[in-house]
Each structure stands twice: as C-alpha cells, then as structure tokens.
N, C-alpha and C positions, 0 to 999 in steps of 0.2 A: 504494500500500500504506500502511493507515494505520501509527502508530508505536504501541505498547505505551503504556498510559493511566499516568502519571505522577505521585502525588495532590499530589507535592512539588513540580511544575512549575506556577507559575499561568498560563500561557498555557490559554485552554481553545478551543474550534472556535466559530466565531461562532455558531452557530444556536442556542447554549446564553446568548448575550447577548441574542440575538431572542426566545426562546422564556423567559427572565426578564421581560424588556422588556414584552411580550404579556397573559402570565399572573400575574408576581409584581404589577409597578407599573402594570401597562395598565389596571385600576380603580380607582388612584391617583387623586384632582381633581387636574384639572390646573393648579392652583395652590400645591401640595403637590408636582408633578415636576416646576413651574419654577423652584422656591426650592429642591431639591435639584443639580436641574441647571444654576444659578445657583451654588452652595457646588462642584459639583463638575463646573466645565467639564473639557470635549476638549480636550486639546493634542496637536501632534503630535511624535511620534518624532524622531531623526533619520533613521530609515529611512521617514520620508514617513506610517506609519501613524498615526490617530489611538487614542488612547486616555485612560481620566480615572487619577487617581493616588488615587483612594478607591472602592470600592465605595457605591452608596446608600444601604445601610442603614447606614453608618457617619455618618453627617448626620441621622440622626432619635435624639430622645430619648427616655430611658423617657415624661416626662407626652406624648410627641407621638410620634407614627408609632409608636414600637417595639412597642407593645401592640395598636396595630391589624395590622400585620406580621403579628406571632405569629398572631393570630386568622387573619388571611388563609392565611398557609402553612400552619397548621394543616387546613383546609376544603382548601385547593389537593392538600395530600398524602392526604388522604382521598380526591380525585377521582381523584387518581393509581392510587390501591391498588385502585379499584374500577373502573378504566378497564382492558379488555381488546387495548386499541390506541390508535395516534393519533386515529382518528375517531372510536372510541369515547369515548377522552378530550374531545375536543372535544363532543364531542354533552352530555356528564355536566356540564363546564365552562358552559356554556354553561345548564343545566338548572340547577345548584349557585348561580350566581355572575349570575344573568336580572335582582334587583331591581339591582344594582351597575350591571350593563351597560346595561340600561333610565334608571338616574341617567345613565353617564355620557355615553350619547348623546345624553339629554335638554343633559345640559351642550354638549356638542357643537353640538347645535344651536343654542343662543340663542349660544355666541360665534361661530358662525359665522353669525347675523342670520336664523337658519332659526327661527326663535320659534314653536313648534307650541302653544301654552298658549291664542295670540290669531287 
C-alpha cells in the first residue's frame, strides 16, 4: 500500500530520479553531466543507500545551463500536456526532442570509436 504523497517530505520513488535522468539531463553532452556529476558526487548513507547532497540544477548558472534548462522543460512540459499516456509521451518525446537525440547518439558514437561520419 502506497503512503499518502507528502510535498514537505523530499524522499520521492526512484522512477521519478530515472525518468528526470532520461528526459530532463538525458540530452545533456555529456561533458556538461560529467562536470555536474563531478560538483555533485554519490555518497552513501549510513543506511548503505546512495544518494548526492544537491540536486543538478543547483550547479548550473544563469550564463550556462540555467537558460538552456528552462528552454528544455519548457518543450518537455508541453510534451507532457499533449501526451495522452506513457507511450504516447514517449512516441511525442521522441518526435519533439529527434534533432537532440540524433546529436546525442551521434556523440555516443564517436566516444564510443563507432565514428559513422568516416
């Protein structure tokens, strides 16, 4: 049985760190989430879990990241509003956000020696 949603409690269910992760920074370069993720390592608990002590967007600044953000969640909540499900979302996603995801798999490949240009 789940517990009653608590906006004062920041514990939140992982799938909403996964589905951040995915959709907010998943079109991030990834030179730009290892220099946040570098500012804002994992450590763990003492109850063995890990977790970081800042959110990500607390590491970007107005001249850098915060304005690309906004633009991004902006696009991402319009996908939202017009998305009639999760596959629907995904399918809109996917449609909305193709040049991004087209970059970043480009990127993907050359650092991972898969060089499709040659």
């Amino acid at each position: 049985m789940s517990e009653k949603f608590d906006p004062q409690n920041p514990k939140r269910p992982q799938w909403i760190g996964n589905f951040t992760n995915k959709y907010v920074y998943g079109i991030f370069p990834d030179e730009v989430m290892d220099e946040i993720k570098r500012r804002n390592p994992t450590k763990e608990s003492p109850r063995g879990t890990m977790f970081r002590n800042h959110k990500h967007f607390q590491h970007l600044t107005e001249n850098i990241g915060l304005p690309q953000l906004d633009k991004h969640l902006a696009k991402l909540i319009g996908v939202m509003q017009l998305s009639e499900g999760i596959s629907d979302f995904e399918k809109n996603f996917n449609k909305v956000f193709e040049r991004d995801l087209d970059r970043k798999r480009l990127q993907d490949d050359i650092k991972n020696g898969n060089n499709p240009l040659f």
